[in-house]
PyMOL CGO cylinders between C-alpha atoms (Angstrom):
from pymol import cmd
from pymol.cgo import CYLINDER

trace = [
    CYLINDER, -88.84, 113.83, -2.81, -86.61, 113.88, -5.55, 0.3, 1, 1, 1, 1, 1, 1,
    CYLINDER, -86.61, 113.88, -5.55, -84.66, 110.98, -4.14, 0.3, 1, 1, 1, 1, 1, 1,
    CYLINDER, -84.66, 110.98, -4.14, -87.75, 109.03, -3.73, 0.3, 1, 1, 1, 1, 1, 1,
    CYLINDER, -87.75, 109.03, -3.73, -88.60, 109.24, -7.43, 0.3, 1, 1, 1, 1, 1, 1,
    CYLINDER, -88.60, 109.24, -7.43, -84.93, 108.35, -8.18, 0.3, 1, 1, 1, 1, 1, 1,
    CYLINDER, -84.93, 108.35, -8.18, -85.53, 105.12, -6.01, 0.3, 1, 1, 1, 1, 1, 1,
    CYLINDER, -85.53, 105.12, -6.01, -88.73, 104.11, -7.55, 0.3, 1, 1, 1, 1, 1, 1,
    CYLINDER, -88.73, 104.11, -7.55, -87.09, 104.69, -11.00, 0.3, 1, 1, 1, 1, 1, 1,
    CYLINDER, -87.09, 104.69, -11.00, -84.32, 102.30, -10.14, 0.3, 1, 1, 1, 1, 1, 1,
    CYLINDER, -84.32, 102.30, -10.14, -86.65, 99.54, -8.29, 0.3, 1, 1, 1, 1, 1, 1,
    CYLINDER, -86.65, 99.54, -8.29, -88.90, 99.89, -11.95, 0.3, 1, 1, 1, 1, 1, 1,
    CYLINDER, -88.90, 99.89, -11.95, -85.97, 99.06, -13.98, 0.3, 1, 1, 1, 1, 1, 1,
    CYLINDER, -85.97, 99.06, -13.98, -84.56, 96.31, -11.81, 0.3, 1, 1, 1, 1, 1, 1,
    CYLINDER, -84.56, 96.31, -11.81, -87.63, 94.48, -11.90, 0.3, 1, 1, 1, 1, 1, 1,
    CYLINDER, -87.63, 94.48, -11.90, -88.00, 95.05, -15.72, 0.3, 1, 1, 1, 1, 1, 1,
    CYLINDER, -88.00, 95.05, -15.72, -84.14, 93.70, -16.00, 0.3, 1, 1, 1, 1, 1, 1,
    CYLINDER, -84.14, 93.70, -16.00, -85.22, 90.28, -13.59, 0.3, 1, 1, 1, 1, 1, 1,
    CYLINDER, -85.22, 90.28, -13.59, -88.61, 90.10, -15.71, 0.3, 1, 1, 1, 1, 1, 1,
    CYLINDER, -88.61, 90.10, -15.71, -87.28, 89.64, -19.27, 0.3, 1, 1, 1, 1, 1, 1,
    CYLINDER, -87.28, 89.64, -19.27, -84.03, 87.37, -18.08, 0.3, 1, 1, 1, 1, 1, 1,
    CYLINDER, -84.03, 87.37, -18.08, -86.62, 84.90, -16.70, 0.3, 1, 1, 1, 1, 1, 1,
    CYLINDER, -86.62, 84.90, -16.70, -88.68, 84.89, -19.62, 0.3, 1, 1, 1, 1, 1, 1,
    CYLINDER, -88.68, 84.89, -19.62, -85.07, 84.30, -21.73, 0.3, 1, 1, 1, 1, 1, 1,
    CYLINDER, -85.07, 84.30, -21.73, -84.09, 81.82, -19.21, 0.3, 1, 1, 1, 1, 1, 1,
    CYLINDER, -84.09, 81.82, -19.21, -87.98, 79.96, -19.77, 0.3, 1, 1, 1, 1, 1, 1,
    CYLINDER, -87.98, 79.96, -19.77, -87.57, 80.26, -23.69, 0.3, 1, 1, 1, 1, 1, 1,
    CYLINDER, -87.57, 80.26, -23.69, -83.99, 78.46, -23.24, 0.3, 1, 1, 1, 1, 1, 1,
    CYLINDER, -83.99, 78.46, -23.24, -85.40, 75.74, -21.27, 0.3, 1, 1, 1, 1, 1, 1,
    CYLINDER, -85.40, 75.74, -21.27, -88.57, 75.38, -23.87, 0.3, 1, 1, 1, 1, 1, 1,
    CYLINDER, -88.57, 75.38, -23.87, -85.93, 75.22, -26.76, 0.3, 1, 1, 1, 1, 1, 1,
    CYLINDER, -85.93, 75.22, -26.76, -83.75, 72.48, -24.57, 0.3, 1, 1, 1, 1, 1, 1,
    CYLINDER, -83.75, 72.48, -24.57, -86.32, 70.27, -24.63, 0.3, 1, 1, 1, 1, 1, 1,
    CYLINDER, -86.32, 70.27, -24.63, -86.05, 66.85, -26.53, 0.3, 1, 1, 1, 1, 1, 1,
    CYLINDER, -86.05, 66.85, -26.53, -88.53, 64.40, -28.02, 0.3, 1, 1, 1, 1, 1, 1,
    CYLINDER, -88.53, 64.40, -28.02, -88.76, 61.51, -25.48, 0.3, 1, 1, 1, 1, 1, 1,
    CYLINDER, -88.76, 61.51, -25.48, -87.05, 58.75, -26.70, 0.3, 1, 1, 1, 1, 1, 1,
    CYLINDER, -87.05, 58.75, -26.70, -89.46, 55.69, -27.54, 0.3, 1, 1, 1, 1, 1, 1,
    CYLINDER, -89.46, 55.69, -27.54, -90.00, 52.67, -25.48, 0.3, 1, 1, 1, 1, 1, 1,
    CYLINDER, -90.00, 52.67, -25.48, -88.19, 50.05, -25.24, 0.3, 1, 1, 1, 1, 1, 1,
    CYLINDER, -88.19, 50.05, -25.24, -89.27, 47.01, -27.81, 0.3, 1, 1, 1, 1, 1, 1,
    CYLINDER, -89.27, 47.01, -27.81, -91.30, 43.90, -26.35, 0.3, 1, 1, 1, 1, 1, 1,
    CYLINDER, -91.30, 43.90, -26.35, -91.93, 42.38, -29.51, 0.3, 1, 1, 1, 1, 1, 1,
    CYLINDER, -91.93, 42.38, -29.51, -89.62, 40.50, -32.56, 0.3, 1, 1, 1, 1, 1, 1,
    CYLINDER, -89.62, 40.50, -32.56, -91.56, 38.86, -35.91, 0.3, 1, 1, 1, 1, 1, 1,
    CYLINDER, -91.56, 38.86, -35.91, -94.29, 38.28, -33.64, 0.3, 1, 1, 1, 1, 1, 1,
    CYLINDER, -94.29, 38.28, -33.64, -93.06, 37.08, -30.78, 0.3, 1, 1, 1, 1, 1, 1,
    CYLINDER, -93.06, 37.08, -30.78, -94.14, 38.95, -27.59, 0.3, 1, 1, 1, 1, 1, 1,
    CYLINDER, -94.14, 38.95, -27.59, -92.03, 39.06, -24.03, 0.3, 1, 1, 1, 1, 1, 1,
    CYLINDER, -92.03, 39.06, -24.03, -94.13, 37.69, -21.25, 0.3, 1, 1, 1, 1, 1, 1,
    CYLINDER, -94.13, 37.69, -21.25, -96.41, 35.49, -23.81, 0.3, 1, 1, 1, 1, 1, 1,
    CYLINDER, -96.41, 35.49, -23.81, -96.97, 31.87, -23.32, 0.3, 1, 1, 1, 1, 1, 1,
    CYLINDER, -96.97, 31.87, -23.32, -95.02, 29.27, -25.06, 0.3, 1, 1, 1, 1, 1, 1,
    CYLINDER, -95.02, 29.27, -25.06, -97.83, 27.28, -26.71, 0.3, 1, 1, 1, 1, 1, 1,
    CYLINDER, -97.83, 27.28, -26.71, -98.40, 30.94, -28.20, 0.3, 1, 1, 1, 1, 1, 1,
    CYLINDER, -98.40, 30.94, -28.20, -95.66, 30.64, -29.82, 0.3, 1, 1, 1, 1, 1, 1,
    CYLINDER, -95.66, 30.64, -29.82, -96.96, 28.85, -32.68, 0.3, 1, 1, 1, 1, 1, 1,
    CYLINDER, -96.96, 28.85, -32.68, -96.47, 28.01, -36.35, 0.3, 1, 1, 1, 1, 1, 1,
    CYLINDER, -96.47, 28.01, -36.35, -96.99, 32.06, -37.45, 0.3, 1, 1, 1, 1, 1, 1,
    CYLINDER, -96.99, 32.06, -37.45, -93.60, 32.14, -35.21, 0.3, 1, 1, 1, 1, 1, 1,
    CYLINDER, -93.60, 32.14, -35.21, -91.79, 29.07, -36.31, 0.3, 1, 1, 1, 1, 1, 1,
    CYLINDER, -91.79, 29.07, -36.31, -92.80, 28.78, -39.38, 0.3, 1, 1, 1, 1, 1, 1,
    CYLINDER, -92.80, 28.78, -39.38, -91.02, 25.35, -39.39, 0.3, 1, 1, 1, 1, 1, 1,
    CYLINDER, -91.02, 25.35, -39.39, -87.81, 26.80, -38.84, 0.3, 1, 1, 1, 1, 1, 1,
    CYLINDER, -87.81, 26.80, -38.84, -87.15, 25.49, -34.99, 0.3, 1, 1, 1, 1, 1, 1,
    CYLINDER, -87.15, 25.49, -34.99, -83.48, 24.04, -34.75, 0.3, 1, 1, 1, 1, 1, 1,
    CYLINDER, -83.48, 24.04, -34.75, -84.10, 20.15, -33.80, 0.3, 1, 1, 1, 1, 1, 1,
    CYLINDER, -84.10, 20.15, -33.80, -80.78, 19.88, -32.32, 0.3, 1, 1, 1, 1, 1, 1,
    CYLINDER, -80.78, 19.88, -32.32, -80.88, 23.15, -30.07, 0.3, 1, 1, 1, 1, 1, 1,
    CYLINDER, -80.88, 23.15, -30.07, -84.43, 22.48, -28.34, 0.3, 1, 1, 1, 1, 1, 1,
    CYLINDER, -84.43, 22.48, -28.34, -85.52, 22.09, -24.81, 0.3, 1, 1, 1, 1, 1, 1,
    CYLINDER, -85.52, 22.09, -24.81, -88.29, 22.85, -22.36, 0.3, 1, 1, 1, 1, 1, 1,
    CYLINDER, -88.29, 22.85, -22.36, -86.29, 26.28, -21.48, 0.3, 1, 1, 1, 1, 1, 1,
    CYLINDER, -86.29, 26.28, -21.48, -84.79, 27.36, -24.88, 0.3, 1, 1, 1, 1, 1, 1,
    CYLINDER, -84.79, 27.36, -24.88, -86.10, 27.58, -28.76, 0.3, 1, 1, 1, 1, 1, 1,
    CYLINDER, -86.10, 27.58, -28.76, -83.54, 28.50, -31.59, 0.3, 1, 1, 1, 1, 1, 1,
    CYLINDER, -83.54, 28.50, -31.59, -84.57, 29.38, -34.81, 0.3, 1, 1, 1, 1, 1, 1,
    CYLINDER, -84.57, 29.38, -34.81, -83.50, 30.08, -38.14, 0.3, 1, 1, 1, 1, 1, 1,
    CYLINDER, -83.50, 30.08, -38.14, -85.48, 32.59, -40.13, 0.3, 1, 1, 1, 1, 1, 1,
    CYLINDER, -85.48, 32.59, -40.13, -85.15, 33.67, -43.82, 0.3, 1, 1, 1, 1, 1, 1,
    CYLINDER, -85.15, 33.67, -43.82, -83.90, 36.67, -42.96, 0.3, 1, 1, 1, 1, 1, 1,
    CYLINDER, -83.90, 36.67, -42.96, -80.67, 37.25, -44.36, 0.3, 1, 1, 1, 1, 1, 1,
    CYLINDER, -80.67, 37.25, -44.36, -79.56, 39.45, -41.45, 0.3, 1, 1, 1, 1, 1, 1,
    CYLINDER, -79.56, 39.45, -41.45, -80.54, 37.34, -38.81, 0.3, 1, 1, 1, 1, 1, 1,
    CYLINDER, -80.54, 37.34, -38.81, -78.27, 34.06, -38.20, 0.3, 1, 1, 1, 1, 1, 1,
    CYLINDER, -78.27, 34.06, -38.20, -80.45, 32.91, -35.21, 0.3, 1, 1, 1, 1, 1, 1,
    CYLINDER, -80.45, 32.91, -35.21, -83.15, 33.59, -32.92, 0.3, 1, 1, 1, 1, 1, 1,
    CYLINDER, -83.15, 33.59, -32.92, -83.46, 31.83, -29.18, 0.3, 1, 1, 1, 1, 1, 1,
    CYLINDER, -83.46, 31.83, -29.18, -86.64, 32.49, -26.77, 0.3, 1, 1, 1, 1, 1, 1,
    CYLINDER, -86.64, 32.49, -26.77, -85.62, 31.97, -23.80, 0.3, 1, 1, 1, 1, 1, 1,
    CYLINDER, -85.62, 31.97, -23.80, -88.34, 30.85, -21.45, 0.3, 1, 1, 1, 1, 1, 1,
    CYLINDER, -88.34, 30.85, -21.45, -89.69, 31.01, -17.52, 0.3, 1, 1, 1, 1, 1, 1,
    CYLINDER, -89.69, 31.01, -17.52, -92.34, 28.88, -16.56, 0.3, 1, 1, 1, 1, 1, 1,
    CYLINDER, -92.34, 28.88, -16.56, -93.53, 28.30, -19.95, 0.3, 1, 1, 1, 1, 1, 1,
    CYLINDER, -93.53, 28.30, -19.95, -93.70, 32.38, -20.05, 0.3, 1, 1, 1, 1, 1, 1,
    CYLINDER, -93.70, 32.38, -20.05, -91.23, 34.26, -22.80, 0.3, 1, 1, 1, 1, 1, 1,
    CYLINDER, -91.23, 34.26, -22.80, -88.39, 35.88, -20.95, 0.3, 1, 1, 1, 1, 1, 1,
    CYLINDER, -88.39, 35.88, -20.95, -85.98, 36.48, -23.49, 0.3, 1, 1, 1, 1, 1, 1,
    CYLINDER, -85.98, 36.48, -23.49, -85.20, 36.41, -27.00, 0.3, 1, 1, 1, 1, 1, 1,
    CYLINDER, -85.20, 36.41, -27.00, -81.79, 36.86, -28.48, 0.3, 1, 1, 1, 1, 1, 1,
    CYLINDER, -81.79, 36.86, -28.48, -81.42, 37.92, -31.94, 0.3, 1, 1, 1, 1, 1, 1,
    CYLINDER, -81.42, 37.92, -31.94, -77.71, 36.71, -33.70, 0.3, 1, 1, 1, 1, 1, 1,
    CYLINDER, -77.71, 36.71, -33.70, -77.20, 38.57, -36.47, 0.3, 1, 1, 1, 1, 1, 1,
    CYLINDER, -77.20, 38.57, -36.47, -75.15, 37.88, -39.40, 0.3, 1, 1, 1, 1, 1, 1,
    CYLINDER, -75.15, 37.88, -39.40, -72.57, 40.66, -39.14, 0.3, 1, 1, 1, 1, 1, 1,
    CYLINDER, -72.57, 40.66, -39.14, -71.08, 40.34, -42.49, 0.3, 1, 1, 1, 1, 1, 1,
    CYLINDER, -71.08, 40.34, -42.49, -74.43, 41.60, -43.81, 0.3, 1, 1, 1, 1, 1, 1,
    CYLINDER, -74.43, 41.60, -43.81, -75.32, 44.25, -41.52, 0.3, 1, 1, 1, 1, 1, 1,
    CYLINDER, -75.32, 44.25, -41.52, -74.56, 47.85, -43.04, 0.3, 1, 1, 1, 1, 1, 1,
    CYLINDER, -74.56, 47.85, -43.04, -71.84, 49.51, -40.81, 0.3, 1, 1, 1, 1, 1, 1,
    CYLINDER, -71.84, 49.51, -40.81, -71.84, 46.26, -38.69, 0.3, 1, 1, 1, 1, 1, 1,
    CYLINDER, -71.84, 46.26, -38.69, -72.04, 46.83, -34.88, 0.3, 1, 1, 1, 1, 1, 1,
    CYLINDER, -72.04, 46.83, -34.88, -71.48, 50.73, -35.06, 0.3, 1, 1, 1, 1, 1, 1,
    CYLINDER, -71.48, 50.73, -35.06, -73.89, 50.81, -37.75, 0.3, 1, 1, 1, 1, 1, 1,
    CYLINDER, -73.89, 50.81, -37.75, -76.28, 48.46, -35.76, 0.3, 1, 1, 1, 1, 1, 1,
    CYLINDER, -76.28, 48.46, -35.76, -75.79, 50.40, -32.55, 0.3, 1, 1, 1, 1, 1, 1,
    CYLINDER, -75.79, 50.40, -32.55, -76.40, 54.31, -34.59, 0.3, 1, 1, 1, 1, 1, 1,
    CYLINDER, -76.40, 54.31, -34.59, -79.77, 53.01, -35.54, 0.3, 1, 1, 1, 1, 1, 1,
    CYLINDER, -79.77, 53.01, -35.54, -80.68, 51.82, -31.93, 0.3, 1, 1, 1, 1, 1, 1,
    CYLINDER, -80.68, 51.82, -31.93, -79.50, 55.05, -30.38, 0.3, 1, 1, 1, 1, 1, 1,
    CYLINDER, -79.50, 55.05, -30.38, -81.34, 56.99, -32.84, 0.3, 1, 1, 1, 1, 1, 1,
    CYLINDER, -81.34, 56.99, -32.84, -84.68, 55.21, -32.08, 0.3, 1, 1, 1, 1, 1, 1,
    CYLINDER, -84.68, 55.21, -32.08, -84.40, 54.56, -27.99, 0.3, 1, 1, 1, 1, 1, 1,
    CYLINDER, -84.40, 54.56, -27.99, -81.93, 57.18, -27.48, 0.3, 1, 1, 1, 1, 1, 1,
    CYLINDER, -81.93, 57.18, -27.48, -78.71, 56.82, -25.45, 0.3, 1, 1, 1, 1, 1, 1,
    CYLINDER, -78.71, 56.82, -25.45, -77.90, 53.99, -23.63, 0.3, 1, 1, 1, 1, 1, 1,
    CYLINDER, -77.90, 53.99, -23.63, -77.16, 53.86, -19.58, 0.3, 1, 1, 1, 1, 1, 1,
    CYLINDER, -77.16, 53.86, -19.58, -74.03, 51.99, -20.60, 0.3, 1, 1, 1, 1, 1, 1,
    CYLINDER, -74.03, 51.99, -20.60, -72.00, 52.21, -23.84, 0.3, 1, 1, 1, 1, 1, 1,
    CYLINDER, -72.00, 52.21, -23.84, -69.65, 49.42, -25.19, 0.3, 1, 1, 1, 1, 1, 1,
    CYLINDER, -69.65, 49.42, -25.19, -68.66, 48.38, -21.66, 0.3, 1, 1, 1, 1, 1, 1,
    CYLINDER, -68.66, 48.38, -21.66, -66.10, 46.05, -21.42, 0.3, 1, 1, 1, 1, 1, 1,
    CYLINDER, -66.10, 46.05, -21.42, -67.33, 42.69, -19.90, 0.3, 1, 1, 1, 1, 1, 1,
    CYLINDER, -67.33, 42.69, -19.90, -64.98, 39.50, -18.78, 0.3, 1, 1, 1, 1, 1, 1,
    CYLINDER, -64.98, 39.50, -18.78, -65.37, 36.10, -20.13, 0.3, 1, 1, 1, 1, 1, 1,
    CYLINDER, -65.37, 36.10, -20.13, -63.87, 33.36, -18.86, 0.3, 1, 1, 1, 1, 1, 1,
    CYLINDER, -63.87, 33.36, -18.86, -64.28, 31.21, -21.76, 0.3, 1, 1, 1, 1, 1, 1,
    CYLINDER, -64.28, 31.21, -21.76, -60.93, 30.35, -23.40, 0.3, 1, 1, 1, 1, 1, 1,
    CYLINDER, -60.93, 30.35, -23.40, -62.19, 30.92, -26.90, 0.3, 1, 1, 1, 1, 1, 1,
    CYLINDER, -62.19, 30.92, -26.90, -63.36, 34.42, -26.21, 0.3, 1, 1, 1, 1, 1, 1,
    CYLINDER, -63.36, 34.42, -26.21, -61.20, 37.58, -26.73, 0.3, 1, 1, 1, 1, 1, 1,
    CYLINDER, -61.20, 37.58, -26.73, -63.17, 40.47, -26.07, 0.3, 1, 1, 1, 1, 1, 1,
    CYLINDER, -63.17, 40.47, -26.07, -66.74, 40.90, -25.00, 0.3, 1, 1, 1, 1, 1, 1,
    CYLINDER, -66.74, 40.90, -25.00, -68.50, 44.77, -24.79, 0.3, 1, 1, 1, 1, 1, 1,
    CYLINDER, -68.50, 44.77, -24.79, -71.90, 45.90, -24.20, 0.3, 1, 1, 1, 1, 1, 1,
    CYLINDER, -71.90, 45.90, -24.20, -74.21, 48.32, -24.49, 0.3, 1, 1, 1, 1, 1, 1,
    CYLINDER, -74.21, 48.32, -24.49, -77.61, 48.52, -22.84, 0.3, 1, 1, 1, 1, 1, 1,
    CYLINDER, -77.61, 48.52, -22.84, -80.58, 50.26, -22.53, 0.3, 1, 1, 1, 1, 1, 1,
    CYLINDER, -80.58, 50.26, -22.53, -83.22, 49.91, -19.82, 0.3, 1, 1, 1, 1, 1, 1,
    CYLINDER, -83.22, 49.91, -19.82, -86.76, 50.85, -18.21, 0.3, 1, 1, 1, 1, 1, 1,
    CYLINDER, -86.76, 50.85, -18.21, -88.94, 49.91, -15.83, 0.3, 1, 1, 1, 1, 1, 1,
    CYLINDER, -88.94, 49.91, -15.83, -90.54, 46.42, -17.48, 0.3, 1, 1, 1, 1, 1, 1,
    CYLINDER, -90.54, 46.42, -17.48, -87.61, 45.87, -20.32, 0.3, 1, 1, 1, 1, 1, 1,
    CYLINDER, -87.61, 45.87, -20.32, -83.68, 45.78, -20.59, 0.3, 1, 1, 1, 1, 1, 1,
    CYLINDER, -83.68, 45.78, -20.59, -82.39, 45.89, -24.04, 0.3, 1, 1, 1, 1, 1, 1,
    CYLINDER, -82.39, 45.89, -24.04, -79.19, 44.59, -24.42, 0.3, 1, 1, 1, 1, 1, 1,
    CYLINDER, -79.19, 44.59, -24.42, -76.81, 45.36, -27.51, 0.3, 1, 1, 1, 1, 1, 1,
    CYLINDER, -76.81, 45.36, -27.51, -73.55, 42.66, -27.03, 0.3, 1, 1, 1, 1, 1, 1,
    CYLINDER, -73.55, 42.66, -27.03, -70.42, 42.75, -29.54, 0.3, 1, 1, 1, 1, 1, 1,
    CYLINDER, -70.42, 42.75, -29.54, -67.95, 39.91, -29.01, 0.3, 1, 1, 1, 1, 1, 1,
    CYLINDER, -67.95, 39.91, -29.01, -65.12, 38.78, -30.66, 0.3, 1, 1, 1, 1, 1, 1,
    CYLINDER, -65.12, 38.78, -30.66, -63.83, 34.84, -30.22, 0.3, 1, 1, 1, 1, 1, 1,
    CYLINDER, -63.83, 34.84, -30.22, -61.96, 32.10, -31.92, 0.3, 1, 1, 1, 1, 1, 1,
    CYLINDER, -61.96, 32.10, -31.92, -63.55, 29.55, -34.19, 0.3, 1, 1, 1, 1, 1, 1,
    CYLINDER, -63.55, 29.55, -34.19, -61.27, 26.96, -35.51, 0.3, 1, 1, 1, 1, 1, 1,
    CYLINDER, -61.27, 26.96, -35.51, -58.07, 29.05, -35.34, 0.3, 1, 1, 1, 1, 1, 1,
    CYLINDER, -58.07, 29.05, -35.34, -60.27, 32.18, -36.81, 0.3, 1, 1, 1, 1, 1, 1,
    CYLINDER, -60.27, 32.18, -36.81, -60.94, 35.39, -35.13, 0.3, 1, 1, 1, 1, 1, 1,
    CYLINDER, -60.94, 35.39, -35.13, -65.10, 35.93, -35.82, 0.3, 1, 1, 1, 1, 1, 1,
    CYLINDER, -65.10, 35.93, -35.82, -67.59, 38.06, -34.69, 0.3, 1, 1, 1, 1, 1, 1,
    CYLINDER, -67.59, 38.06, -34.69, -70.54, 37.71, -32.90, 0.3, 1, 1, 1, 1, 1, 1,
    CYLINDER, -70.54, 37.71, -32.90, -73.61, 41.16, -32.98, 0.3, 1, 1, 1, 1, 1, 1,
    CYLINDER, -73.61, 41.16, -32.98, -76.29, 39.73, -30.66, 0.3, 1, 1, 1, 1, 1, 1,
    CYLINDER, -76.29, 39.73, -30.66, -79.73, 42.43, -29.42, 0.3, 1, 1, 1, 1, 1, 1,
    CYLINDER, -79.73, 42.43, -29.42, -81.39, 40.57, -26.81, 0.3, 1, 1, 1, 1, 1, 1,
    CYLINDER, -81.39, 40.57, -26.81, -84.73, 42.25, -25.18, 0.3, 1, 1, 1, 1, 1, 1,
    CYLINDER, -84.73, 42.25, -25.18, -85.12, 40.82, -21.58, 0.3, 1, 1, 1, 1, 1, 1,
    CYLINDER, -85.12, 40.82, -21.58, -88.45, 40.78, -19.56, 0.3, 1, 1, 1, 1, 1, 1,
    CYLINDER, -88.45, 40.78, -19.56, -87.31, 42.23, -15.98, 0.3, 1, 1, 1, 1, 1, 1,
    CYLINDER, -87.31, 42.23, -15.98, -90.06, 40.96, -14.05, 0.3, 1, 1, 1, 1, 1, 1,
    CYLINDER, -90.06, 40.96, -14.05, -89.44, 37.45, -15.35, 0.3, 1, 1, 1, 1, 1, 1,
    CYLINDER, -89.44, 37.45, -15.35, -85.60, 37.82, -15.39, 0.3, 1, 1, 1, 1, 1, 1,
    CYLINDER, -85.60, 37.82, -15.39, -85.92, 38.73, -11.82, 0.3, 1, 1, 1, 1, 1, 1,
    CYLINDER, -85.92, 38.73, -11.82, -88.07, 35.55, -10.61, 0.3, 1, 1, 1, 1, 1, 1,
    CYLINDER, -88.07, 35.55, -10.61, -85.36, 33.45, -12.89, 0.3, 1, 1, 1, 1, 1, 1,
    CYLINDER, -85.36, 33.45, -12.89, -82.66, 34.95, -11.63, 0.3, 1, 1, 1, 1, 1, 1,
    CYLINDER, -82.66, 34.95, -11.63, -83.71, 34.04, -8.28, 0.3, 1, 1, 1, 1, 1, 1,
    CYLINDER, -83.71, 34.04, -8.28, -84.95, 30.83, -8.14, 0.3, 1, 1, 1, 1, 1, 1,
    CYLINDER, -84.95, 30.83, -8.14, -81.15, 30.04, -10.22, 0.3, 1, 1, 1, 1, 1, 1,
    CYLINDER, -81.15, 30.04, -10.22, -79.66, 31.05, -7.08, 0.3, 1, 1, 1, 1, 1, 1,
    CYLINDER, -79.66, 31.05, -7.08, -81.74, 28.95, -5.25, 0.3, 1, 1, 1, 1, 1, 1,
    CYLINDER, -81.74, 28.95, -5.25, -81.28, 26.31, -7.03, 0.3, 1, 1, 1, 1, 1, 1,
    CYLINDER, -81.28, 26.31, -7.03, -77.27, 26.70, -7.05, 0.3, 1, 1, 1, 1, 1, 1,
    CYLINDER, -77.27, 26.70, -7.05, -77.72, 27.52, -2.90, 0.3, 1, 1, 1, 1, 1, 1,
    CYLINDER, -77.72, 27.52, -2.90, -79.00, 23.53, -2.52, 0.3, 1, 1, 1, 1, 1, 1,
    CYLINDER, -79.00, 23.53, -2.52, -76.86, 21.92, -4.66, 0.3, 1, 1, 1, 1, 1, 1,
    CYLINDER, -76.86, 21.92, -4.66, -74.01, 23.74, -2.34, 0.3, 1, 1, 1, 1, 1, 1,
    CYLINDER, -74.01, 23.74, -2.34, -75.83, 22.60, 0.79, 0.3, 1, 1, 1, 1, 1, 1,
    CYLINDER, -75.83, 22.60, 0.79, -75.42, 18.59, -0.67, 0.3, 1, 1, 1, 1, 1, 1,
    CYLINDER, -75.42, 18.59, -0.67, -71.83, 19.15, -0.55, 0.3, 1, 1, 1, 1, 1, 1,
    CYLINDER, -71.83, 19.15, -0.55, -70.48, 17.23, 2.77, 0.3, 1, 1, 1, 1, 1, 1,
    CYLINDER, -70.48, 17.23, 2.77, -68.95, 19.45, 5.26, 0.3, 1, 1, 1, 1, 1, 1,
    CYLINDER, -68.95, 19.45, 5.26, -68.22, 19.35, 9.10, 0.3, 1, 1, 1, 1, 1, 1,
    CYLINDER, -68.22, 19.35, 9.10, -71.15, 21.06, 11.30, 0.3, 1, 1, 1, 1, 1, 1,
    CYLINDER, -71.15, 21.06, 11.30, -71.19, 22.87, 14.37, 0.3, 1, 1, 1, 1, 1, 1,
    CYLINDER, -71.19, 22.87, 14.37, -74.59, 21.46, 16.22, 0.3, 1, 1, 1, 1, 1, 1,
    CYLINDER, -74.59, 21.46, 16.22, -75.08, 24.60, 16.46, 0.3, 1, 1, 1, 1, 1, 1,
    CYLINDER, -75.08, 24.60, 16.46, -75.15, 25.28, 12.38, 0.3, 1, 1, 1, 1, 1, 1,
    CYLINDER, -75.15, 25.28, 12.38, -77.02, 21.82, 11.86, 0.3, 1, 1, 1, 1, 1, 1,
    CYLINDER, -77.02, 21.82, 11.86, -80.03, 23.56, 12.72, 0.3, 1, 1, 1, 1, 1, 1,
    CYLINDER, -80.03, 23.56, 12.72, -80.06, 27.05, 11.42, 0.3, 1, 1, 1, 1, 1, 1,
]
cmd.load_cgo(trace, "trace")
């Protein structure tokens, strides 16, 4: 009998000992958790991603459209804005796919790290940090980027470095990318590239003329 008790007694306690290490382990998890970072942005001086071109009126321009830098696909603009060197909306379809802020990086505060600090402390951190990306371009020495991403927006932080008249400069540009859109551009650009290859002469098979 006495053993019985002594069995109980320890069963008791062990339960008591599993009982209060979950309820640490719950409180740990409870204190882990982190305010969810906020969305990514759609909208810049009152343009909106996705919105139609003709929307993109005079409380937009403002009369500050580049006349040299226009086409069906791309606006540039100059605001007042001290920061801001240049702004292009990059279009699908007459729908707003893109726009690419240019900043002027002599005025920023902290310049690209300081830039990058305040996006990270809004939207959180990135998927990819100040990755190194190639460039091809023979006046380009270093390209990296950082980006963030969800389901309907990329957000897309890029710090380059390239030569301007014999002078090293820098370029800060934050570019916020409809994916949807990007996706149907993206694709009918390779489609478009995929028939300009097929014009190209070359010798056929009979049995490839037809495929």
């Amino acid at each position: 009998m006495a053993q019985g008790k002594r069995l109980l007694i320890i069963v008791l306690a062990l339960l008591f000992l599993v009982g209060v290490t979950t309820e640490g382990v719950a409180l740990s998890d409870e204190k882990s958790v982190t305010t969810p970072s906020a969305k990514l942005p759609r909208t810049f001086e009152g343009a909106r991603l996705g919105m139609a071109k003709h929307e993109l009126n005079g409380t937009v321009l403002e009369g500050r459209r580049d006349s040299g830098a226009v086409n069906h696909a791309v606006l540039t603009v100059r605001p007042k804005d001290p920061y801001v060197q240049r702004v292009q909306y990059r279009f699908h379809h007459g729908a707003l796919r893109e726009i690419a802020i240019s900043y002027n990086t002599q005025r920023v505060p902290g310049g690209h790290q300081g830039l990058l600090s305040r996006l990270k402390d809004i939207y959180g951190d990135p998927i990819a940090e100040n990755q190194d990306e190639y460039d091809l371009r023979p006046d380009v020495l270093a390209v990296r980027k950082t980006v963030w991403e969800d389901e309907a927006t990329k957000m897309v932080l890029t710090n380059s470095r390239r030569l301007q008249n014999g002078d090293e400069i820098q370029e800060l540009v934050l570019a916020i990318t409809d994916n949807a859109l990007q996706r149907a551009y993206e694709a009918e650009q390779t489609q478009h590239y995929r028939k300009k290859v097929g014009r190209v002469p070359i010798p056929l098979s009979e049995s490839a003329r037809y495929q």
